[in-house]
C-alpha positions in Angstrom: 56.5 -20.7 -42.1 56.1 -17.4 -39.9 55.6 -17.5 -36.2 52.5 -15.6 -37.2 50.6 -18.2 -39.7 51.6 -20.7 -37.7 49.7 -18.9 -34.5 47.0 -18.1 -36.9 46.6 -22.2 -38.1 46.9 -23.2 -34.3 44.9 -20.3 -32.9 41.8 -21.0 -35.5 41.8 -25.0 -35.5 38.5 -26.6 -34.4 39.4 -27.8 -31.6 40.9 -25.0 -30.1 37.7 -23.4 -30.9 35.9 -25.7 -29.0 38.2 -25.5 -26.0 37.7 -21.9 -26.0 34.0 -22.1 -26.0 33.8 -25.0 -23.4 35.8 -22.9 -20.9 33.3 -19.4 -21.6 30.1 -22.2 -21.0 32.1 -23.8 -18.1 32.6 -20.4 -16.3 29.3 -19.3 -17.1 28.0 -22.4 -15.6 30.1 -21.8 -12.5 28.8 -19.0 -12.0 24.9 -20.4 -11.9 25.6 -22.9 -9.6 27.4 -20.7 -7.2 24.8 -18.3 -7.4 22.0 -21.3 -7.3 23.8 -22.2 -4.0 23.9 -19.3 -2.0 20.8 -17.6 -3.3 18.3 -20.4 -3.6 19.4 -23.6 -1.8 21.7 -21.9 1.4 18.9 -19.9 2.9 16.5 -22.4 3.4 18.8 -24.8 4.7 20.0 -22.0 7.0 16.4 -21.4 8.3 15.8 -25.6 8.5 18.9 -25.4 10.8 17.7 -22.5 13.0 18.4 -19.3 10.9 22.0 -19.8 10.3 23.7 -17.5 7.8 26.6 -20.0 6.2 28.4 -17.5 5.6 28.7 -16.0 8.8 29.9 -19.1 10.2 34.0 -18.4 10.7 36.6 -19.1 13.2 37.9 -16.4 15.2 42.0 -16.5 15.5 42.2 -12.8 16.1 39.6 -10.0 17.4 39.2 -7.1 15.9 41.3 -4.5 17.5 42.4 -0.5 17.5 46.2 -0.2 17.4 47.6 2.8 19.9 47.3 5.2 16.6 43.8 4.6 16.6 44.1 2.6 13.2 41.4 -0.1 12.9 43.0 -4.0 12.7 41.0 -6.5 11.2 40.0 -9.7 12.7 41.7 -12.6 11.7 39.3 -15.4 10.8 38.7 -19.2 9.4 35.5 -18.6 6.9 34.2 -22.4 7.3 30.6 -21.6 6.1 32.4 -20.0 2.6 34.0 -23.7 2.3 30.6 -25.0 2.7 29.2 -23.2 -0.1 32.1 -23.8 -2.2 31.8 -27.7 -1.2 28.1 -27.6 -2.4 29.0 -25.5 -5.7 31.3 -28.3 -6.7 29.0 -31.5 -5.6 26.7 -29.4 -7.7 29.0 -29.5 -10.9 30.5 -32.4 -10.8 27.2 -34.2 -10.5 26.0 -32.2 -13.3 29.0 -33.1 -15.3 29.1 -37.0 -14.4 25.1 -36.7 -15.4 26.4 -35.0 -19.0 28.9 -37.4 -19.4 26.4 -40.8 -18.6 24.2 -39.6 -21.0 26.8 -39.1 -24.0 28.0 -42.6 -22.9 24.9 -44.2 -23.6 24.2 -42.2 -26.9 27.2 -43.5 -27.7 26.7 -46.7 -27.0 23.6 -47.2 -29.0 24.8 -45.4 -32.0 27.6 -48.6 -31.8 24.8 -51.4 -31.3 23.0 -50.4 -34.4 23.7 -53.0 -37.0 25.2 -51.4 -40.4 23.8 -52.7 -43.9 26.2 -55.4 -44.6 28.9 -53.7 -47.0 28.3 -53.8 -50.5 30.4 -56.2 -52.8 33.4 -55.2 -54.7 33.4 -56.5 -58.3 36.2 -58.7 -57.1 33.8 -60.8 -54.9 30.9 -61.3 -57.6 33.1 -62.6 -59.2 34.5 -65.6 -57.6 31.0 -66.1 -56.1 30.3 -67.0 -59.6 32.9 -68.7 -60.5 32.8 -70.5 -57.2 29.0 -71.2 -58.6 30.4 -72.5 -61.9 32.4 -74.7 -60.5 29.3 -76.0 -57.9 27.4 -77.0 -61.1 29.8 -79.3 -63.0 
């Protein structure tokens, strides 16, 4: 088999297929949250907490300095209030996901618990029921 049909079987396989679409809808959904977090649920909290910008909250190591050429150094910092976003973007998720995941549980679940019809019987079967019956009567 060529390298090529083989890529092609692998590459077009369901499940691969699947994968690729679950990573596009995961990124996409990244992308939400993070932008549900520091659009819609950082600002107020800032404002509840006295009109802090998260995002503005960093450690200084190193001012901001001129070197003797006149070239402009940046500062050096710790960006905790970025961490705190990205903390909140991945509670978000993952309680999102563990929500996702309960529910297909329990779908699951039930579809088990239903009772199935009692399998029909083989030919087999009839017949030593009736020759089990035959035998009952004499």
């Amino acid at each position: 088999m060529s390298l090529a049909k083989e890529f092609k079987e692998f590459a077009l396989k369901g499940n691969v297929v699947d994968l690729a679409v679950g990573v596009i809808i995961g990124g996409a959904f990244g992308k939400i949250v993070s932008c549900l977090v520091s659009d819609v649920i950082m600002p107020p909290l800032g404002v509840l907490l006295g009109g802090v910008n998260f995002s503005d909250i960093k450690i200084f190591l190193k001012d901001a300095a001129v070197d003797m050429s006149g070239k402009a150094i940046p500062a050096v910092t710790i960006n905790i209030g970025v961490f705190i976003q990205t903390v909140i973007d991945f509670t978000i998720i993952a309680v999102a996901i563990f929500a996702m995941i309960k529910v297909m549980n329990t779908l699951r679940r039930k579809k088990e618990e239903e009772p199935s019809a009692p399998p029909e019987k083989t030919d087999e079967v009839k017949l030593l029921e009736e020759i089990r019956d035959l035998m009952k009567n004499k």
